[in-house]
PAMAR-833541 format. One record per residue (C-alpha): residue number from 1; residue in one letter; x, y, z. Coordinates in steps of 0.2 Angstrom, whole numbers. Layout:
BEGIN
+-----+-----+-------+-------+-------+
|   n | res |     x |     y |     z |
+-----+-----+-------+-------+-------+
| NUM |   A |     X |     Y |     Z |
...
+-----+-----+-------+-------+-------+
//
This chain:
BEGIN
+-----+-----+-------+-------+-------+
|   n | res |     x |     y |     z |
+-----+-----+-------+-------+-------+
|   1 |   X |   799 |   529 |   405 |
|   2 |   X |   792 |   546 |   411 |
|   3 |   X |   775 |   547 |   404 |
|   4 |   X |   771 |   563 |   393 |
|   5 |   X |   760 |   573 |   401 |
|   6 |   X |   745 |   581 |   391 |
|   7 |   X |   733 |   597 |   394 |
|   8 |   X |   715 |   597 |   387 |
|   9 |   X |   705 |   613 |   384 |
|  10 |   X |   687 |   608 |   380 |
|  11 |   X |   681 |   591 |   384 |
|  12 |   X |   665 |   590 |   370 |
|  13 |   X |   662 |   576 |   357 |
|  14 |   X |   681 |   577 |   351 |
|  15 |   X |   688 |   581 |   370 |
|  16 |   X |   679 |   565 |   375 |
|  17 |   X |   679 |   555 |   360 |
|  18 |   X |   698 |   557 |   363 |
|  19 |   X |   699 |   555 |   381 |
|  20 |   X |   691 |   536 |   376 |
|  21 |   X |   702 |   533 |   365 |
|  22 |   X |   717 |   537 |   374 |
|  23 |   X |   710 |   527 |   386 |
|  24 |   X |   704 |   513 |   377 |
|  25 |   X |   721 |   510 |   365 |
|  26 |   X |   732 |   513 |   378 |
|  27 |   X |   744 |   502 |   376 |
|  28 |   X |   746 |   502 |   359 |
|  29 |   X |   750 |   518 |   360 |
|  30 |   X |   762 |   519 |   372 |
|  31 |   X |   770 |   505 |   362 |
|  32 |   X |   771 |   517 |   346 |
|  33 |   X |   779 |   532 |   356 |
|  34 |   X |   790 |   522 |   368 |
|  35 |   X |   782 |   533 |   384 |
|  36 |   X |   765 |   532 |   392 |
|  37 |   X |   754 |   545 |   387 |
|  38 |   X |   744 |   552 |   404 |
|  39 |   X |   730 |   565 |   405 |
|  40 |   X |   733 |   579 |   420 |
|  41 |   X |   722 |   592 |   419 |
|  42 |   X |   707 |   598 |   407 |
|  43 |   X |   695 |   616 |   403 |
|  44 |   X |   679 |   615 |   404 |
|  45 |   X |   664 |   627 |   406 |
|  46 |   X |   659 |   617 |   422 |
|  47 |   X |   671 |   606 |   431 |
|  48 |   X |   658 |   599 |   443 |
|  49 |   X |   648 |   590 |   429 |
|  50 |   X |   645 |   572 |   434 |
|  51 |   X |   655 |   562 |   415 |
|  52 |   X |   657 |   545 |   413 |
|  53 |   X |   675 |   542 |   410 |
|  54 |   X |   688 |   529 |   418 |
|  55 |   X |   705 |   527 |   419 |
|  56 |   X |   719 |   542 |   425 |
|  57 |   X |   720 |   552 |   439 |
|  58 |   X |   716 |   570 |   429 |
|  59 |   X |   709 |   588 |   437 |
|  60 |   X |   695 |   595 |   430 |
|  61 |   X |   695 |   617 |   428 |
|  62 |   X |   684 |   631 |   422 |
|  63 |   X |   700 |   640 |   416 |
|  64 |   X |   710 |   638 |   403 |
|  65 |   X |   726 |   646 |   410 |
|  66 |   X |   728 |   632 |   421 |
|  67 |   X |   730 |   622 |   408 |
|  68 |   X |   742 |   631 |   397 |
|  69 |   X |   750 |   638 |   411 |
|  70 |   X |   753 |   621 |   419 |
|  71 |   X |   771 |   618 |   422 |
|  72 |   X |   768 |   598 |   423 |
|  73 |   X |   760 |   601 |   406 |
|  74 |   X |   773 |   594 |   391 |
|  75 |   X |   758 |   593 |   376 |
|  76 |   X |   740 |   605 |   376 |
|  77 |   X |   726 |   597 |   363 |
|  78 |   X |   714 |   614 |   358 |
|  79 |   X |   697 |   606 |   355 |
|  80 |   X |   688 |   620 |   361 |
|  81 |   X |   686 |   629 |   342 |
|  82 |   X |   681 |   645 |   337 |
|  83 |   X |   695 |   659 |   336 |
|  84 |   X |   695 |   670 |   352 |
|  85 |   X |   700 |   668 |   363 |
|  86 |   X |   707 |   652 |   359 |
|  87 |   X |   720 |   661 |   350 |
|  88 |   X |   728 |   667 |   366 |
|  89 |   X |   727 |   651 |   374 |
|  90 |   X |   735 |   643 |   359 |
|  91 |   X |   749 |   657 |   359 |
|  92 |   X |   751 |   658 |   377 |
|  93 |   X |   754 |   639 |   376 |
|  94 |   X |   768 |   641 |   364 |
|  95 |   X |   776 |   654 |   372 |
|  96 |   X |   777 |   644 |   389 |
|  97 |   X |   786 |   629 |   377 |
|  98 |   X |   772 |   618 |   375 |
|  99 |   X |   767 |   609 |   360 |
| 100 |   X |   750 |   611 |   352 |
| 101 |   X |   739 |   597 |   343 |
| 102 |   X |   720 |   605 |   338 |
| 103 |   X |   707 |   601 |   327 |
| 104 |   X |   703 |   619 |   324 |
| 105 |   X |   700 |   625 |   307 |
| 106 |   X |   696 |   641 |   308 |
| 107 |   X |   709 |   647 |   320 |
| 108 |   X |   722 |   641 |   310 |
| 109 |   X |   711 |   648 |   293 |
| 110 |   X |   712 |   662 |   301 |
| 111 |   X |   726 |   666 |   312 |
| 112 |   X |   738 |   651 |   307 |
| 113 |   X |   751 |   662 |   300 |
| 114 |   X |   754 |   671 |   315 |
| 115 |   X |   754 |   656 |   327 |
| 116 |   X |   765 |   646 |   316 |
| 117 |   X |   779 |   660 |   315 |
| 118 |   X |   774 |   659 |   334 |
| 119 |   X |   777 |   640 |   337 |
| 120 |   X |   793 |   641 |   326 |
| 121 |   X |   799 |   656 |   335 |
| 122 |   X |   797 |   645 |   353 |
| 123 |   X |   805 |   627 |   343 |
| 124 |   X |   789 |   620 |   346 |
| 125 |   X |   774 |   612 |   336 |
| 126 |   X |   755 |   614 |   331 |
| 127 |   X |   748 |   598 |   324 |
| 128 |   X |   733 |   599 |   317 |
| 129 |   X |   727 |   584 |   305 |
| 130 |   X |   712 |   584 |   314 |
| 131 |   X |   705 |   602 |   310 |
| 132 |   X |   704 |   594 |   291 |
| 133 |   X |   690 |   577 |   285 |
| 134 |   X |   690 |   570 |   302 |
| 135 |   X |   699 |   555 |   300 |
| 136 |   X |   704 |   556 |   285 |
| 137 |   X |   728 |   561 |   285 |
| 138 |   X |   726 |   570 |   273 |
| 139 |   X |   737 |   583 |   279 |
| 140 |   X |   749 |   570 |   282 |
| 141 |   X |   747 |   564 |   265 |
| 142 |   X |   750 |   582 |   259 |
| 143 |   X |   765 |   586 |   268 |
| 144 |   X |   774 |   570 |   269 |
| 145 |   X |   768 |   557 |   259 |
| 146 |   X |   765 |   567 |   242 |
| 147 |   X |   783 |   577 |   246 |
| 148 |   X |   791 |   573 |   230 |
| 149 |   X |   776 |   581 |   220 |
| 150 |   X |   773 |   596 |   212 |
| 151 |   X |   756 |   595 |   217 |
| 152 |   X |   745 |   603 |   204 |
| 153 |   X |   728 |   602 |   209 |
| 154 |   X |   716 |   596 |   225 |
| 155 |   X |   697 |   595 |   222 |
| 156 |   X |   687 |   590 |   238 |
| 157 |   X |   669 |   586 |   245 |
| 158 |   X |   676 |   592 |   264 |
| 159 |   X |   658 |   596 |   272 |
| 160 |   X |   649 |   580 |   277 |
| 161 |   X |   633 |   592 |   280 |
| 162 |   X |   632 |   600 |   262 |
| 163 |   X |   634 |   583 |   257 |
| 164 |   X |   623 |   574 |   266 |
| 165 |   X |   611 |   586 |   260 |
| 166 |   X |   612 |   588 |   241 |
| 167 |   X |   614 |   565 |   244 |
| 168 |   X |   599 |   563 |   253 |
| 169 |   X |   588 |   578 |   239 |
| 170 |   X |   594 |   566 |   227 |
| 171 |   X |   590 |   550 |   234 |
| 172 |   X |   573 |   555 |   242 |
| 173 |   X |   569 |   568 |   229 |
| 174 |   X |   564 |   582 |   242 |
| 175 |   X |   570 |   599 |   245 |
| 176 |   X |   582 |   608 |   252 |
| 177 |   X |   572 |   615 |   270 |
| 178 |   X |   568 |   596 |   271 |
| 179 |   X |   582 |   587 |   271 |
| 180 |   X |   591 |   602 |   281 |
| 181 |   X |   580 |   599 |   293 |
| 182 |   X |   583 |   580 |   294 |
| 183 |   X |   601 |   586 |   297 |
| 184 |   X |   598 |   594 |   310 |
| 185 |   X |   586 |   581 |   318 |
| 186 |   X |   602 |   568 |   316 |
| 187 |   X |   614 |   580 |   323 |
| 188 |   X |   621 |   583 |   307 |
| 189 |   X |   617 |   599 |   307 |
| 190 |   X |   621 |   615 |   319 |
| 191 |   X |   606 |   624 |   324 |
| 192 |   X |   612 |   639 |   314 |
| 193 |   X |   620 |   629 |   299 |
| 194 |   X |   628 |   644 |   290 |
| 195 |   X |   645 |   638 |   294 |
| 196 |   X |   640 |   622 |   284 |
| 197 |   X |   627 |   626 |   272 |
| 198 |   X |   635 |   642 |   267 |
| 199 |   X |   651 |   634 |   261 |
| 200 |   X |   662 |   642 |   276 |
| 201 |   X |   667 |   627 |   284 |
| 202 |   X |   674 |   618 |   269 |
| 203 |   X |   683 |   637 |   263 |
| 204 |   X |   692 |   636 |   280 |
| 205 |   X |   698 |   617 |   278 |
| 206 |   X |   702 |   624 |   259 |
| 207 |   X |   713 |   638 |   265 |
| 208 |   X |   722 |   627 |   275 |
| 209 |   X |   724 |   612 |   261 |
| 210 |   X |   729 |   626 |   248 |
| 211 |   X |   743 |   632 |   260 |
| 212 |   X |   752 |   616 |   262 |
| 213 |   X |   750 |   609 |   245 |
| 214 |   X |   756 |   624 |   236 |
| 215 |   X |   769 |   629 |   248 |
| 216 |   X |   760 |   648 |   248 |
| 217 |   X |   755 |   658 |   264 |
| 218 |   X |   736 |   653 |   273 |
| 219 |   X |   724 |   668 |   262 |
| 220 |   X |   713 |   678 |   271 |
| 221 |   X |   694 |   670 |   269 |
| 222 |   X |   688 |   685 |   264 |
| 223 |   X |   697 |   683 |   246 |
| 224 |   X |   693 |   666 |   243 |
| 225 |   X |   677 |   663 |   233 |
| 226 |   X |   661 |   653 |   244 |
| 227 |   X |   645 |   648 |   238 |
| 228 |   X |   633 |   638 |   250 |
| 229 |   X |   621 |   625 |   242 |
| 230 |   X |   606 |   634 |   248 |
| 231 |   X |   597 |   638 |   228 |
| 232 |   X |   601 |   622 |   224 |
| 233 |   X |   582 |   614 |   220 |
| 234 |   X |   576 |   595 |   215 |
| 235 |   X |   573 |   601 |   198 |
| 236 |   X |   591 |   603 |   198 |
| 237 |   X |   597 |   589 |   204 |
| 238 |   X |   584 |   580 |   192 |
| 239 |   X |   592 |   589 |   176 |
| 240 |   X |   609 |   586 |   183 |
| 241 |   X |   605 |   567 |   185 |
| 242 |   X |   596 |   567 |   165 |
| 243 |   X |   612 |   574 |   160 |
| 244 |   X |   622 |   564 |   166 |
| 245 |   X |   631 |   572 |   181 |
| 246 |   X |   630 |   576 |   199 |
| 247 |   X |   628 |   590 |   211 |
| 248 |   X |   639 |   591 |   226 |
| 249 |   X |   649 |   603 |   237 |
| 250 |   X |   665 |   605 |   232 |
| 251 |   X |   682 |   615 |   237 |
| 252 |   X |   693 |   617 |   222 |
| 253 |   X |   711 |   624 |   221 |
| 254 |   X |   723 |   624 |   209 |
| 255 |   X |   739 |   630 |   198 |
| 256 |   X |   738 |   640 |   184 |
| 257 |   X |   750 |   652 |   173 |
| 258 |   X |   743 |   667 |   184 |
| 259 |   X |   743 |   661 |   200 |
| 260 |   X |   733 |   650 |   214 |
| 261 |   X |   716 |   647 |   212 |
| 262 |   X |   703 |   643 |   227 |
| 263 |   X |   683 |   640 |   228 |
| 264 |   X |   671 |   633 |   237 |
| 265 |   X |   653 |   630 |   229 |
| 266 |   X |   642 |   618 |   222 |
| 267 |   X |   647 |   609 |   204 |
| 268 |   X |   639 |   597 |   194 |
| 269 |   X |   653 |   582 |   189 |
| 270 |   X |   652 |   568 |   179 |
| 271 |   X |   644 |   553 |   191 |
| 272 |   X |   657 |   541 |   181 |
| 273 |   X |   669 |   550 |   194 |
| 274 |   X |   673 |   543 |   211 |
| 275 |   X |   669 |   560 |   218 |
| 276 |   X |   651 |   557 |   213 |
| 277 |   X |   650 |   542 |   223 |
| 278 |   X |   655 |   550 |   241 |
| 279 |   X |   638 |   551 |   249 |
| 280 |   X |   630 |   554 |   265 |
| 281 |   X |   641 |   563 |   277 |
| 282 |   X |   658 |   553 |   271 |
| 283 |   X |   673 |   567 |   265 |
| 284 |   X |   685 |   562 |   250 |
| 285 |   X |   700 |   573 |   244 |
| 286 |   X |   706 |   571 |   224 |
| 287 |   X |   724 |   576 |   223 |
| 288 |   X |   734 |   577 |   207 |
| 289 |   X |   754 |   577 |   208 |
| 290 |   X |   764 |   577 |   194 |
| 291 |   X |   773 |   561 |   198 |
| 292 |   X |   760 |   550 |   205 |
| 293 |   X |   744 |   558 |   197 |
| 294 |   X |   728 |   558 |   202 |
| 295 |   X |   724 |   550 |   220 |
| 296 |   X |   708 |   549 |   231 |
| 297 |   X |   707 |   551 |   250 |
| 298 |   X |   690 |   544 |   258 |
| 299 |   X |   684 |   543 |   273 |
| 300 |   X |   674 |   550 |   288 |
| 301 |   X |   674 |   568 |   288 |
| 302 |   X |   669 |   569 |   307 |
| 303 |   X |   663 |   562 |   323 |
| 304 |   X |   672 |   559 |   339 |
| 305 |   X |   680 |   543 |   333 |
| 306 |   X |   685 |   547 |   319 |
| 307 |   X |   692 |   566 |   324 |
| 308 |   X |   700 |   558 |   340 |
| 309 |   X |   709 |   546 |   329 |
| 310 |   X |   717 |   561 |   320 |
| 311 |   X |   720 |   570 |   337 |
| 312 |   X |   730 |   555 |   345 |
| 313 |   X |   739 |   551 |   329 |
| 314 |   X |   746 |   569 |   329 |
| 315 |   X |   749 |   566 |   347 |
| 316 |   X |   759 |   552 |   344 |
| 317 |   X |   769 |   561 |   330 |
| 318 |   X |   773 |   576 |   343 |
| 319 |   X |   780 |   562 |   356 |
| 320 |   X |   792 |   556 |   343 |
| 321 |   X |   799 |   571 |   341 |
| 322 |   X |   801 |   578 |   358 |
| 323 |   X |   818 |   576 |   359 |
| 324 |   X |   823 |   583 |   340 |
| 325 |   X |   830 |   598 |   334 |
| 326 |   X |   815 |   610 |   329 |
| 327 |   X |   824 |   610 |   311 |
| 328 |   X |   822 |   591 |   307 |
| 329 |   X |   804 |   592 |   311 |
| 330 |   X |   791 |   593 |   296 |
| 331 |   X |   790 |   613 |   294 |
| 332 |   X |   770 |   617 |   300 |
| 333 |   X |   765 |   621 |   283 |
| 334 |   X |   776 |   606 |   272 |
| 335 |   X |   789 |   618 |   265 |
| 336 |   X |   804 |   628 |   274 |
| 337 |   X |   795 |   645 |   281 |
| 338 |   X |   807 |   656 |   273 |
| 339 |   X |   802 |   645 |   255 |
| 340 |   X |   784 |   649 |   254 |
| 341 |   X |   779 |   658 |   238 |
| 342 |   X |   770 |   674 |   237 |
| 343 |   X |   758 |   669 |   222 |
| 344 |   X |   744 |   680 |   219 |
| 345 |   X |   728 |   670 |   222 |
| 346 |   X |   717 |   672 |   206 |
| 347 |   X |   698 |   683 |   209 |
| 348 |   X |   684 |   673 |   203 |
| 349 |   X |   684 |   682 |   188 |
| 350 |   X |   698 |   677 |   180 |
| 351 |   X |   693 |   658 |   183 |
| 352 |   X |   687 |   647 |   169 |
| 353 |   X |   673 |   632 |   169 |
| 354 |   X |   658 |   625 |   159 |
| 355 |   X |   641 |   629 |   166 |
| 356 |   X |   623 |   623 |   170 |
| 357 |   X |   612 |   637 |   168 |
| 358 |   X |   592 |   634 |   171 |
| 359 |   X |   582 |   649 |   164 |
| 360 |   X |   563 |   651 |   167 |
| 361 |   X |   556 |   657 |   151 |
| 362 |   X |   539 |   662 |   144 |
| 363 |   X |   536 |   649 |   131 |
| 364 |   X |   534 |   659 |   115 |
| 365 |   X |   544 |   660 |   100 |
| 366 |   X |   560 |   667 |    96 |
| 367 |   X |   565 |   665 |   115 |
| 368 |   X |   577 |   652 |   115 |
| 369 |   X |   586 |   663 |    99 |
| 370 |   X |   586 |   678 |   109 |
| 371 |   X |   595 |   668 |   125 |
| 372 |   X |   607 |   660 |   113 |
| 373 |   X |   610 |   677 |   104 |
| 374 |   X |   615 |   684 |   121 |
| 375 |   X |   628 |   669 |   128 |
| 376 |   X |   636 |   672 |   110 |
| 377 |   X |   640 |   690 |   111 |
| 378 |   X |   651 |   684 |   127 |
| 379 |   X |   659 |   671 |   117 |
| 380 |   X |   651 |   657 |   128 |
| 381 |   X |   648 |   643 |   119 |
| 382 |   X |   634 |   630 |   121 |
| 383 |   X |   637 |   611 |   122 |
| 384 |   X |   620 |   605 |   124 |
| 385 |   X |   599 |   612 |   128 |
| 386 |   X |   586 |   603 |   138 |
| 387 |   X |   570 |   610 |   137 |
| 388 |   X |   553 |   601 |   146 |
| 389 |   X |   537 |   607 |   144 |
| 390 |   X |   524 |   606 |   157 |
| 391 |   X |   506 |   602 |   160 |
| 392 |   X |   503 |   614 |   175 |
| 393 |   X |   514 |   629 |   166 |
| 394 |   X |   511 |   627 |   150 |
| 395 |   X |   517 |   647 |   148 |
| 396 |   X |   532 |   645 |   157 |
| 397 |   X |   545 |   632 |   153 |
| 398 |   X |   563 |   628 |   161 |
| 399 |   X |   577 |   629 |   149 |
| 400 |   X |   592 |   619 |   154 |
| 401 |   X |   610 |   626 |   146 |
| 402 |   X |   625 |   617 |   147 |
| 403 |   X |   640 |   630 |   142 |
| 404 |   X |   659 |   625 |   140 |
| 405 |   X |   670 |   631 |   148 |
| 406 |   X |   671 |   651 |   148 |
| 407 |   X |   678 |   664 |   159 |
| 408 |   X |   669 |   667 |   174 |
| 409 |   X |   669 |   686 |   172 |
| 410 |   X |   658 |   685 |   154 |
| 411 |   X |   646 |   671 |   161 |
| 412 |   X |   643 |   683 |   175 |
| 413 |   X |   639 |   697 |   163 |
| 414 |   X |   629 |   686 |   150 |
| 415 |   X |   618 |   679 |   165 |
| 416 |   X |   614 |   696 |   172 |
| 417 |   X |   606 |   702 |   154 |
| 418 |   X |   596 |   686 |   151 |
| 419 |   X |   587 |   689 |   169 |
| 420 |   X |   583 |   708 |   160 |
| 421 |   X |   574 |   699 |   147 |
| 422 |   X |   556 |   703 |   148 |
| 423 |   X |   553 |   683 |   140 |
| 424 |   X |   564 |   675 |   157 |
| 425 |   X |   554 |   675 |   177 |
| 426 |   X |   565 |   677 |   189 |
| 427 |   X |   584 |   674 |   192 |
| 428 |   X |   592 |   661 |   183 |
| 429 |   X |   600 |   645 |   193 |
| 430 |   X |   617 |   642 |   187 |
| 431 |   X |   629 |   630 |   194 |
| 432 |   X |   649 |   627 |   188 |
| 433 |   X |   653 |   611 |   181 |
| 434 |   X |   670 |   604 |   185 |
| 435 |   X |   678 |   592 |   175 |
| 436 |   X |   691 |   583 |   186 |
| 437 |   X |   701 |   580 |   171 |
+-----+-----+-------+-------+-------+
//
């Protein structure tokens, strides 16, 4: 059979990782395609590196073009990431009728609506299960698997970082700065961490998740709601544990009567939940459908393995359908282009959840009734108090409010009065609660 021919730009830890595996699982491969799959040619910054690789006779370039301008070239895997100027390689690909496998979030969070319309335009295909928890298909699952669902709501833990983080503050009772900068000893962690710790990286895996589950357009970023896990403190995580829950990055989108809602933050939940349980850098997806109910993707988040194993699996799903009609293929974002809805996505605002709310307050009477008086004029109910005292402040004490579940717009206003108290220090720490029910 005449081997597909394949294109790489960037040849990092998920360039590699997939070289080896491509490599390594050869066979089996080409067992589930039917044609051997052979690297040709692949981008890097410097072609004359010495890397330890076996197997295929490939050429190394320092530009890009040559790849995806290579008429030998059937299939181009984008593993550079970042969005320019990626995004002309990736369009430039199309255009020349190349497919197109990445694992590239935030192109695709960013730019995806255009270079879908692109790739549809050329009959050609942008696979990308790999640009979302690793090796975890849940993308596949979403587009393919779930198909017969309304699916009504996704709640995720999609950053191994954050997670690894608020896990090991937890379990090893120290600070944020100190287990941040474990992370970034183990490689867990870039450098700069903003994408990671700032809840960026999850709100562009969100954006994409959101898309396909709902059937609606990619959002711009800029609209959807991020919080990073920075003010979380061990205190905290502490209080969350007394109370029985715990703290851990989510992503959150779901239906309502109004519209599409999307978030990423920190929330306490209940640690009788299976969510509670993914630690370390490990991903998990919870997906409600309203025919096979609540369901819970796990698994390694990221890593060349892992992420390769998404990569090749798209690739092998591109090879099947070489020779189809653009039409019978699974539409890029699960439902017909021309199907997608135009729901309004929902401002933070006009979201609803409990809270947990710590407040430093001088510890004299009348306090905890004039912090109660003002969470009742904004019809926010309490469900339950902590309050500790302590022998090195004695005249400052942390008072722990749990809150039902209240509009987000009147939480907001009620927390920015108690910080004008004269009896509360500081800015309160509050943190959503999310139910999972």
């Amino acid at each position: 059979m005449t081997p597909v021919r394949i294109g790489i730009l960037g040849f990092g830890t998920v360039g590699s990782g997939t070289w080896n595996v491509l490599a390594e699982n050869s066979e089996e491969i080409a067992r589930r395609t039917g044609r051997p799959l052979e690297v040709i040619k692949v981008a890097v910054k410097n072609p004359d590196k010495p890397r330890d690789i076996s197997g295929g006779d490939v050429s190394f370039t320092d530009d890009p073009y040559a790849v995806v301008d290579c008429p030998d070239v059937d299939i181009v895997l984008e593993l550079i990431g970042g969005t320019e100027p990626v995004r002309e390689y990736v369009q430039r690909a199309l255009t020349n009728g190349k497919h197109v496998v990445t694992a590239n979030k935030e192109l695709l969070a960013t730019h995806g609506n255009e270079l879908f319309r692109t790739a549809e335009q050329a009959g050609r295909v942008i696979a990308y299960e790999a640009s979302v928890c690793g090796g975890i298909p849940i993308i596949k699952a979403l587009r393919e698997g779930l198909a017969a669902n309304r699916i009504e709501s996704l709640v995720g833990v999609i950053n191994g970082t954050s997670n690894y983080i608020l896990s090991g503050m937890k379990e090893n009772q120290c600070s944020f700065a100190e287990m941040l900068g474990k992370a970034q000893q183990l490689g867990y962690a870039e450098a700069d961490p903003t994408f990671d710790v700032e809840g960026i990286d999850a709100l562009h895996k969100l954006n994409i998740l959101a898309s396909i589950a709902f059937g609606i357009p990619l959002q711009r970023c800029t609209d959807v709601y991020c919080g990073g896990i920075g003010a979380i403190s061990v205190e905290d995580i502490a209080f969350a544990t007394e109370l029985g829950y715990c703290i851990k990055p989510l992503a959150v989108a779901k239906r309502s009567e109004h519209g599409v809602e999307m978030r990423v933050h920190p929330s306490l939940i209940s640690e009788q939940r299976l969510l509670a349980k993914v630690n370390g850098v490990m991903n998990a997806v919870s997906v409600t459908g309203n025919a096979v109910g609540r369901m819970l993707y796990y698994g390694a988040g990221a890593g060349a393995q892992p992420t390769a194993s998404a990569v090749i699996a798209d690739l092998v799903d591109v090879v099947r359908t070489l020779d189809c009609d653009s039409v019978a293929r699974v539409p890029h974002l699960a439902f017909q282009p021309d199907a997608l809805a135009q729901v309004p996505l929902l401002p933070i605002e006009q979201t609803k959840s409990a809270n947990y709310l710590r407040i430093q307050a001088i510890n004299q009477a009348g306090v905890l009734a004039e912090i109660t008086r003002i969470l009742g004029e904004h019809e926010i109910s309490i469900e339950s108090i902590l309050q500790h005292g302590s022998e090195q402040h004695e005249e400052i004490l942390p008072v722990v409010i749990v809150t039902q579940e209240t509009m987000e717009e009147n939480m907001q206003t009620a927390l920015k009065e108690l910080e004008e108290l004269d009896t509360v220090i500081g800015k309160g720490n509050r943190i959503r609660i999310e139910s999972l029910d």
